[in-house]
C-alpha positions in Angstrom: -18.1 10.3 -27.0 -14.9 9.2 -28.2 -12.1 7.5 -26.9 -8.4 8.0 -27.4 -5.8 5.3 -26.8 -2.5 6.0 -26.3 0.1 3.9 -27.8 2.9 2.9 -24.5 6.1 2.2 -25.6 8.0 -0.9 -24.6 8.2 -0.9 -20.7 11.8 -2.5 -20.6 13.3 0.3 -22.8 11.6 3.3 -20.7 12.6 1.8 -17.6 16.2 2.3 -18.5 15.6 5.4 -20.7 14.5 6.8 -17.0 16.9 5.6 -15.3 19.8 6.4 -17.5 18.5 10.0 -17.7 18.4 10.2 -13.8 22.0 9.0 -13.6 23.2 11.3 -16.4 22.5 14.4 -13.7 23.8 11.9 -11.0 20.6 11.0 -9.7 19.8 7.9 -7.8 16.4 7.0 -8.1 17.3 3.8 -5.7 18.2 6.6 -3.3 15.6 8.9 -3.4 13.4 5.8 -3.0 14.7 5.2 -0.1 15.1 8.4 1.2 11.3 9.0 0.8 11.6 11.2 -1.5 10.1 9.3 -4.3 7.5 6.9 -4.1 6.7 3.7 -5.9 4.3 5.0 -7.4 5.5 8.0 -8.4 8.3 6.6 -10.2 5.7 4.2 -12.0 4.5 7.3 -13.3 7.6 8.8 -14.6 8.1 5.4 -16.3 5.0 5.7 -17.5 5.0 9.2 -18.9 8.2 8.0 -20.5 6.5 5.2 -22.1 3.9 7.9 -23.7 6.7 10.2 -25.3 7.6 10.3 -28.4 10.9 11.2 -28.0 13.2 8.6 -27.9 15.4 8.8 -30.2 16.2 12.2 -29.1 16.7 11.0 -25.5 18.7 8.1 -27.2 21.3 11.0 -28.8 21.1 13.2 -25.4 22.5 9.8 -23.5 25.1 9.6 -26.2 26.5 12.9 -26.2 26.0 13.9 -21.9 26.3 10.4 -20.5 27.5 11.3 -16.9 28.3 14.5 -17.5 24.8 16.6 -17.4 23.9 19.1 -14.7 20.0 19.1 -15.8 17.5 16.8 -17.7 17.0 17.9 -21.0 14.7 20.4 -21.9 12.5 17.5 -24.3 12.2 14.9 -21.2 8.7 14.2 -19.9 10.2 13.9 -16.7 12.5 16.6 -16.4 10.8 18.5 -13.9 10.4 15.6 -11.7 14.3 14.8 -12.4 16.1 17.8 -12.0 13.9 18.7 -8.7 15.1 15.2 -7.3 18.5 16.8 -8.2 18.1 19.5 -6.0 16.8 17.9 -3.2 18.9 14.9 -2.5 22.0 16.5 -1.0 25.0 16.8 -1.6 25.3 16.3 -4.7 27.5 13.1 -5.3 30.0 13.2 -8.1 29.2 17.3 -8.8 31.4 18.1 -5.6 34.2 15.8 -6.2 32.5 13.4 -3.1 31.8 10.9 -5.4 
């Protein structure tokens, strides 16, 4: 039997990657907290599946160039899924609608 260990990335710099992706497509995750929508631990996980990609610098230049301006998660982001259904679900959309 063999064991595989995953290296984590720094936990600081995911939390924020995650974050900052989430508020790129106008997504509190504060909100959807405390809307029920998300649970503590299931935003552990997306921080933690953040922590196991790869893909930061590419996340890094997709922050750059879409900032607040993104409809969707990009298509690379472990978490997109999680993101752009959190997106859909917590209504209306702020900012998209001009209710910002």
């Amino acid at each position: 039997m063999t064991a595989t260990i995953a290296y984590l990335g720094d936990v600081t710099r995911h939390f924020w990657l995650t974050r900052s992706v989430a508020r790129a497509i106008d997504v509190s995750l504060a909100e959807a907290m405390g809307t029920g929508i998300l649970s503590a631990a299931d935003y552990a996980g997306m921080v933690t599946r953040c922590r196991m990609c790869p893909l930061v610098a590419d996340c890094q230049a997709w922050l750059a160039e879409h900032g607040g301006s993104a409809t969707q998660a990009p298509d690379h982001c472990v978490n997109a899924g999680v993101l752009n259904t959190l997106a859909a679900q917590l209504d209306p959309p702020r900012g998209r609608a001009g209710n910002g």
